[in-house]
N, C-alpha and C positions, 0 to 999 in steps of 0.2 A: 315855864322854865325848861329848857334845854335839860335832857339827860341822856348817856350812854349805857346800854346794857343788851346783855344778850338777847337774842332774838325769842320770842315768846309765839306761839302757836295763831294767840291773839291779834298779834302782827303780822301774821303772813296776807291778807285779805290786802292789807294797807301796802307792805311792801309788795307785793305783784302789781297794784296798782300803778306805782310809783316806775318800773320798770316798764308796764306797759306803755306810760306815758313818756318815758325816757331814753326808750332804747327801738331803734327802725327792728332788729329782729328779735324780740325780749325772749325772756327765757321762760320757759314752761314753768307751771304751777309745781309740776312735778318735782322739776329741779330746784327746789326751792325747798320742799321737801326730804330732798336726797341730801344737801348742803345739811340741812339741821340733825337727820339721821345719822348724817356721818361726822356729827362732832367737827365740825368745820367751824375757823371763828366766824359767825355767824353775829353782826351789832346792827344793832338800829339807833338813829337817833331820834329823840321824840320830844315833842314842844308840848304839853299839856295834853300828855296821854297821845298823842298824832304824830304817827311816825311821820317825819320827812327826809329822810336820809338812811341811808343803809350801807354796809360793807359785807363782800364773803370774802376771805382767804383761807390758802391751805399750808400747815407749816411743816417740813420735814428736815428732819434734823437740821442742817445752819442754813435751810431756804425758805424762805416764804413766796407765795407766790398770791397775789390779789385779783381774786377769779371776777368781781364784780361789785361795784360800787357807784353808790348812782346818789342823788339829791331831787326833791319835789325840785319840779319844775319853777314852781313862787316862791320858791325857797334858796333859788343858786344868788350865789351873790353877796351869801351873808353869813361867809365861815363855817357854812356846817361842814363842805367838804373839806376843809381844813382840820376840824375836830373830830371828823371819822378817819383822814389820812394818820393824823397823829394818833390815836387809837392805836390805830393796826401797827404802827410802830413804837410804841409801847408796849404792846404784846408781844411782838418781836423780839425786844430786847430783853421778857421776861423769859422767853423763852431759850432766849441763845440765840436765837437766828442772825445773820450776817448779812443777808442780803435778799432783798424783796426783789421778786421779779413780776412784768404786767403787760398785759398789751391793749394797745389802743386803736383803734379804727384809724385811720392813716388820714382819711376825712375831719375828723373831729380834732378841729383845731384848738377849740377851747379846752378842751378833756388836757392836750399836747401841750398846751401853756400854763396849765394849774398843775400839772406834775411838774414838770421845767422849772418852774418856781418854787415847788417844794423839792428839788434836790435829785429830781429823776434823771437819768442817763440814758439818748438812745444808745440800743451796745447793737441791734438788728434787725430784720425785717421779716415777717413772714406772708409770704407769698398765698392769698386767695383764701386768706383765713376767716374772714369773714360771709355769712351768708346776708345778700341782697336782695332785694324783691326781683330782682335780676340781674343774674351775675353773683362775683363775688368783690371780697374787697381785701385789700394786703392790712394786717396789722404790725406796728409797729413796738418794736419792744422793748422795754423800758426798765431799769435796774436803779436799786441806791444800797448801797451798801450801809450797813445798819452800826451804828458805834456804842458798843455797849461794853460793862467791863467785864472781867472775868469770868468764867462761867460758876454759874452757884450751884449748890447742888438740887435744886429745883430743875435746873436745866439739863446736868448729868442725866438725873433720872428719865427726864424727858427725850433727850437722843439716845440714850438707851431702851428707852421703852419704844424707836421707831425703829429702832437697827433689831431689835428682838419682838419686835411685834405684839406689847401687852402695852394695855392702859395702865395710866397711874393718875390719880387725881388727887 
């Protein structure tokens, strides 16, 4: 059975894997680490205890921005990236945020057509953002503006607690 939840300690073995196999330059164990230290939304999704999908974003007062998100390799094809994208925009919108920002490898076409489809906008380009086994590569960068209603005071607290720099949980 499919479930979403925060990322667990126990999961990081399984999500680095997932990233190694996912990604030409993956991200350090380390950063993986620093993501969950620093309170980042940090989900995994998991099929009978086995992660296969993951998401990190970071939210600051009305923006979010979606640092990394990946699916098992056996596993694309079958809505999970769909139930980690909607995730992180539900959380978005628990939080207030307005608009999601991301970028994508300018290569990765299929990455380019699964946001397309869920609602992503190119708005620009960044030039050599990516590192290659040689070379560099441009990422493309990609917005959706997030339709939530009013702000509640869950989310008051929470843009105030980034404009004044204290946690609230």
């Amino acid at each position: 059975m499919r479930k979403i939840e925060i990322i667990k300690k126990k999961y990081l073995d399984q999500v680095f894997g997932i990233e190694q196999l996912s990604n030409s330059t993956p991200w350090s164990y380390s950063s993986f680490i620093d993501c969950m230290n620093k309170n980042y939304q940090f989900y995994v999704c998991t099929d009978n205890k086995k992660v296969i999908g993951f998401f990190i974003a970071s939210f600051s007062l009305l923006e979010g921005h979606l640092l990394n998100i990946s699916v098992a390799p056996n596993r694309k094809r079958q809505g999970v990236g769909n139930i980690l994208l909607n995730k992180i925009e539900s959380i978005a919108i628990e939080y207030g945020i307005k608009e999601i920002f991301l970028e994508v490898r300018e290569s990765n076409r299929e990455a380019i057509a699964f946001y397309e489809n869920n609602g992503y906008r190119k708005i620009g380009l960044r030039k050599n953002y990516y590192k290659l086994s040689e070379g560099r590569e441009d990422a493309v960068i990609y917005s959706k503006k997030i339709k939530g209603n009013l702000l509640s005071l869950k989310q008051i607290f929470y843009i105030l607690s980034n404009i004044f720099r204290f946690r609230i949980r």
